[in-house]
C-alpha positions as CSV (number, residue, x, y, z in Angstrom):
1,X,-71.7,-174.8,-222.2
2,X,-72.8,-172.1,-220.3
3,X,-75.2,-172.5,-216.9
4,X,-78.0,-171.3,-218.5
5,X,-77.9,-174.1,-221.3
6,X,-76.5,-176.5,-219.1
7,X,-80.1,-176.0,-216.9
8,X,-82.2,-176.6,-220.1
9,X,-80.1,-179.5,-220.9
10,X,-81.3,-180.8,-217.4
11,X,-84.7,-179.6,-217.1
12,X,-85.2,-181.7,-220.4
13,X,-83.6,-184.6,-219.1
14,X,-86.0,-184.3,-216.5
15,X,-89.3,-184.1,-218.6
16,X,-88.2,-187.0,-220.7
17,X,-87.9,-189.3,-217.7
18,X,-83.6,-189.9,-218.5
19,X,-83.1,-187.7,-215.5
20,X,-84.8,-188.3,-211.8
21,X,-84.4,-185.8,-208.7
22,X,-84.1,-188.9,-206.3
23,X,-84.1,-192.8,-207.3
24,X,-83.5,-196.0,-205.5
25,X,-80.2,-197.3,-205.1
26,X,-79.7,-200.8,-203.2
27,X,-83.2,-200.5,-202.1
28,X,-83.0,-197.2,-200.7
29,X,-83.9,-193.6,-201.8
30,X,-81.0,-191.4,-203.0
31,X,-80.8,-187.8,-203.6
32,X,-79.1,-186.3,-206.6
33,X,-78.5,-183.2,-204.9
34,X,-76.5,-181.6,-207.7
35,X,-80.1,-181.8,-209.8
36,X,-81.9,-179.4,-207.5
37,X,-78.8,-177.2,-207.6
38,X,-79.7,-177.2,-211.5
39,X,-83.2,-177.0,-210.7
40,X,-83.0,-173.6,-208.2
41,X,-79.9,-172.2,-210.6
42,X,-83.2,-171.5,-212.9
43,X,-84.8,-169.4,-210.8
44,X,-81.7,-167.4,-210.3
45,X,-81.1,-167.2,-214.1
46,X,-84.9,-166.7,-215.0
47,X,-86.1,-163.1,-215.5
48,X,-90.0,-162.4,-214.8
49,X,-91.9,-162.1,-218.0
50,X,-95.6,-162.1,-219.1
51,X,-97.1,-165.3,-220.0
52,X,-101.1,-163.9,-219.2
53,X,-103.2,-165.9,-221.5
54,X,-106.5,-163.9,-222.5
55,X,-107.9,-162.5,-219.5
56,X,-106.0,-164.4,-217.0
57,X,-102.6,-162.7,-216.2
58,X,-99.3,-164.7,-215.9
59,X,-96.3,-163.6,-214.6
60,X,-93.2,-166.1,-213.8
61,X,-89.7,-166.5,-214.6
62,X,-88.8,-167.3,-218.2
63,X,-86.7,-170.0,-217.8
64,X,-89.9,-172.1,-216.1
65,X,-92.8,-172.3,-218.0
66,X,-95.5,-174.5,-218.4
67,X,-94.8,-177.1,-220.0
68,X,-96.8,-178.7,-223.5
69,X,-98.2,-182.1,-224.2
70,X,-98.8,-183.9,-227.5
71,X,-100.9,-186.9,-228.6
72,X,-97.5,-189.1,-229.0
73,X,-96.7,-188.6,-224.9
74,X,-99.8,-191.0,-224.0
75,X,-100.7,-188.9,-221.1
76,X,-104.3,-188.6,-220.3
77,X,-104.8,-184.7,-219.2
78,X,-108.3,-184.0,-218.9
79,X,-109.3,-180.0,-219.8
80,X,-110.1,-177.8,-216.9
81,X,-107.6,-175.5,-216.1
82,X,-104.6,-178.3,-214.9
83,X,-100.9,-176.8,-215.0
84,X,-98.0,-179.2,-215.6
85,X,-94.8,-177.0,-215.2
86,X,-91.4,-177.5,-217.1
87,X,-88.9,-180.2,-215.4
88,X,-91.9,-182.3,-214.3
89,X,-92.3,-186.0,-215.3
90,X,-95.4,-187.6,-216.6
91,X,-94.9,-191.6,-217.3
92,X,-97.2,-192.6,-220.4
93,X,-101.0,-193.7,-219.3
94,X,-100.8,-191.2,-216.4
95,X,-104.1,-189.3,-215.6
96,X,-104.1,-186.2,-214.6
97,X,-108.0,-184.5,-213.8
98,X,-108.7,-180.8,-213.6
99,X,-107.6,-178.5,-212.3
100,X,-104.1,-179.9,-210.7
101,X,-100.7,-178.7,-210.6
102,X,-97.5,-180.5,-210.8
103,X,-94.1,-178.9,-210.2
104,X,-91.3,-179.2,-211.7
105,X,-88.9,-181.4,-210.8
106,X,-91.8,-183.9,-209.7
107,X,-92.4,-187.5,-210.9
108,X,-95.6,-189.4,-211.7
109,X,-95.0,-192.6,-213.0
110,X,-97.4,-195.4,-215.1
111,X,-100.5,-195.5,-214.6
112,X,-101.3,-193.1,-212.3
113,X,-103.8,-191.0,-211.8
114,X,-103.8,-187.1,-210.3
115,X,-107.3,-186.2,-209.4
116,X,-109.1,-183.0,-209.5
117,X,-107.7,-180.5,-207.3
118,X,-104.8,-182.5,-206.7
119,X,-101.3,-180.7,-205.8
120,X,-98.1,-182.5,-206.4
121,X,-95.5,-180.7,-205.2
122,X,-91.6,-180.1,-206.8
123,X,-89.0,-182.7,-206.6
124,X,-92.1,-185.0,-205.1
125,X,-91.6,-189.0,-206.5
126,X,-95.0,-190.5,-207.2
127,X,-94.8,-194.3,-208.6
128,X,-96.8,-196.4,-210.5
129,X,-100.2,-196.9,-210.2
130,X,-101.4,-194.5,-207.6
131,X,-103.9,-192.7,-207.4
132,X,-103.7,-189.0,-205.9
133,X,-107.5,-188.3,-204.5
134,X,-109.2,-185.1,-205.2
135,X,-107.7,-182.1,-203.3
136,X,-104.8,-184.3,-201.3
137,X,-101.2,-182.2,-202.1
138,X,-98.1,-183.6,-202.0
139,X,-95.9,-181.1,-200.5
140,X,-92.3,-179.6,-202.6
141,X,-89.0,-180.0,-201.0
142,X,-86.8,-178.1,-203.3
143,X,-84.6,-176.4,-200.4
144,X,-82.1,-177.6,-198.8
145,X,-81.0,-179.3,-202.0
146,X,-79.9,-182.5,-199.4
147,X,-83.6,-183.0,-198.3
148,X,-85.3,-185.9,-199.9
149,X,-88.7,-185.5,-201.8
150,X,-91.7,-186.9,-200.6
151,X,-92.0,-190.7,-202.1
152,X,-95.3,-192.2,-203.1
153,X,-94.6,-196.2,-203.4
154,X,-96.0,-197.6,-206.1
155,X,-99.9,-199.1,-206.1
156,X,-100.4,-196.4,-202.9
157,X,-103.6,-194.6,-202.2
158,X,-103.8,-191.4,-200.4
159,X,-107.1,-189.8,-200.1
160,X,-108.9,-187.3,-200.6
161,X,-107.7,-183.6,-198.8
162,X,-104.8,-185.5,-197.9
163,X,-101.4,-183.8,-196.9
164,X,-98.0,-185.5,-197.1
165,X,-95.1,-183.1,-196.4
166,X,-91.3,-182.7,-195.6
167,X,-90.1,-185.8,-197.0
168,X,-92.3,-188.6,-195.8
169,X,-92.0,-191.6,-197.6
170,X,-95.1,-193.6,-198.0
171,X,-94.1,-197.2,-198.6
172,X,-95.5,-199.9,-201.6
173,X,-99.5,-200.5,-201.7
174,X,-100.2,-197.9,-198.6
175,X,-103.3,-196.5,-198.2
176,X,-103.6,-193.2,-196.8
177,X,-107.2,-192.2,-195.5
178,X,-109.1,-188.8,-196.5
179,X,-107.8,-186.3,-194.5
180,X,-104.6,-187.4,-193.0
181,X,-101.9,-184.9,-192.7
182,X,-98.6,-186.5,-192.2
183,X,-95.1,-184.4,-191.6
184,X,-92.2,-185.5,-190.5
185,X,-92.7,-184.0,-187.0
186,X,-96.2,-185.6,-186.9
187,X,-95.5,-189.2,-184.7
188,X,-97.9,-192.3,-186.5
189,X,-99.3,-194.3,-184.0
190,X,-98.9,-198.5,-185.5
191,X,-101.8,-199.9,-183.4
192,X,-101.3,-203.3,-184.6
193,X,-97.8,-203.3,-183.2
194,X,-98.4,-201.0,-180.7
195,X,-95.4,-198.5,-181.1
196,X,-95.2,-194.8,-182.4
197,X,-93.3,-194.5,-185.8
198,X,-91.0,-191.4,-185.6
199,X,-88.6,-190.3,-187.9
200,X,-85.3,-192.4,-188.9
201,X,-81.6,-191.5,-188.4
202,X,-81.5,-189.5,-191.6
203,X,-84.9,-187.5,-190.2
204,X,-87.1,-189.5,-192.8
205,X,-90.8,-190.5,-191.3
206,X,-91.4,-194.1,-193.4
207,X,-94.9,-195.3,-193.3
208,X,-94.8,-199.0,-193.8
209,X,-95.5,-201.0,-197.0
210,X,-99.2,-201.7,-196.9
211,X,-100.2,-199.8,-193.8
212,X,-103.7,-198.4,-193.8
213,X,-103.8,-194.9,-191.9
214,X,-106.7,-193.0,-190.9
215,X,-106.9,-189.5,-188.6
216,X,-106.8,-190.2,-184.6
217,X,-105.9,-188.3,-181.7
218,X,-103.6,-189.1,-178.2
219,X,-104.1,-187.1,-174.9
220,X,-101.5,-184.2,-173.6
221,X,-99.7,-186.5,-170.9
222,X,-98.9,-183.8,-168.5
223,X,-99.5,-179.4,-167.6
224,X,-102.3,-177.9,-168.3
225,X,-103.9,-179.3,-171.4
226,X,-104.1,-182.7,-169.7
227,X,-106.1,-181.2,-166.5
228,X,-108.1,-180.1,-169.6
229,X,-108.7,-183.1,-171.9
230,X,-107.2,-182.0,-174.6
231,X,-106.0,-184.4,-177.6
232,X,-103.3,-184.4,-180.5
233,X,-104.0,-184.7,-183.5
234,X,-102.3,-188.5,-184.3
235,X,-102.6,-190.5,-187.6
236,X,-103.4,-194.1,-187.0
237,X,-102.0,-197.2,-188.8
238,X,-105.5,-199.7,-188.2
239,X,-104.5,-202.2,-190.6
240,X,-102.3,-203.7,-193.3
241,X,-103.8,-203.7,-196.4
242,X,-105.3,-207.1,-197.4
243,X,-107.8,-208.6,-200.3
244,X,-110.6,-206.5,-198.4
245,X,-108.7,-203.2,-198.7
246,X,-107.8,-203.9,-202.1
247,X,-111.5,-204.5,-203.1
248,X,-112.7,-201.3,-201.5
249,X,-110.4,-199.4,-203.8
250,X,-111.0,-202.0,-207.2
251,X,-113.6,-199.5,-208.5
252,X,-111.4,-196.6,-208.9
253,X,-109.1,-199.0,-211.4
254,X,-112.1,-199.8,-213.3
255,X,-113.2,-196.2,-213.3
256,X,-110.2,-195.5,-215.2
């Protein structure tokens, strides 16, 4: 088999759902490095071709194209301009609203909806039954091949112009409020516990199962920008989710 076949025989894998970029093992997130060394192998291989459509010009590498949907895949993509590119994973009864873009490599698993505007990045693992609110992105981590994705637990929320980059794993049933931006260099503040979450020995930032986060700030603690009351930006875990939080987000189930 030669490397070029060998990547379409991965890529493939990948669409179909037989093949994952990272998966749980014993509880914990794994990365199967030696798939985004398939994945990045494409680009090498690829040449850049034309793939305009009509007016709108197109031009990417051959062996990554968009890839096509039938009735028979049960996934729910709504018409408006949305791109699912090749190596990406969409479960059955996943909704995807325009215009969004998923990259390849990512998965989206059952029941889960990408709204309008809506980025998910490459390699990024989103699980079932969450919903990705208009205009939040869900940042790639394709390079260093090592690195793990960004993980969406299943039944999470993240709202609306959200940002969740560099590997953060948001844990089961959180809810992330519109406009949080979370890196892994970005400290959470719990303030029910009362203690910063940073990232872990392997450099990953873990926000809780259940933890509700909204935007806050902290003040500089020392120089110049204390004399001059300035803040940090801070994300804030306010709550864990409970029968309130879950109503507040019932409609967007029935909605569906």
């Amino acid at each position: 088999m030669t490397e070029l076949e060998h990547f379409y025989e991965v890529i493939t894998a990948l669409e179909t759902g037989q093949l994952r970029v990272a998966e749980k093992v014993n509880g914990d997130w794994v990365v199967n490095s030696w798939v985004k060394e398939v994945i990045l192998s494409g680009f090498r291989l690829g040449k850049v071709v034309d793939m305009s459509q009509g007016d709108f010009a197109f031009f990417d590498k051959d062996t990554i194209p968009l890839q096509s949907f039938d009735l028979e895949d049960r996934v729910r993509i709504v018409p408006g301009g949305t791109s699912i590119r090749r190596g990406a994973y969409l479960a059955p009864s996943v909704i995807v609203m325009p215009p969004a873009f998923v990259n390849i490599g990512a998965f989206v698993d059952e029941n889960s909806m990408v709204d309008s505007h809506a980025v998910v990045g490459s390699c990024a693992q989103v699980g079932k039954h969450v919903h990705l609110a208009a205009t939040c992105q869900i940042g790639g981590v394709l390079e260093p091949a090592g690195a793990l994705p960004v993980i969406i637990g299943d039944e999470a929320f993240i709202g609306g112009g959200c940002g969740i980059y560099e590997g953060t794993i948001v844990r089961e049933r959180a809810v992330i409020g519109s406009g949080v931006v979370i890196t892994r260099g970005t400290p959470v503040y719990d303030a029910v516990n009362g203690d910063f979450i940073r990232p872990d020995a392997q450099g990953r930032l873990v926000i809780p199962e259940g933890a509700v986060v909204v935007s806050g700030s902290r003040p500089i603690s020392k120089g110049p920008g204390r004399e001059a009351g300035i803040q940090l930006y801070t994300p804030v875990i306010v709550k864990y989710r409970d029968s309130k939080t879950d109503a507040s987000i019932a409609l967007e189930e029935a909605l569906r």
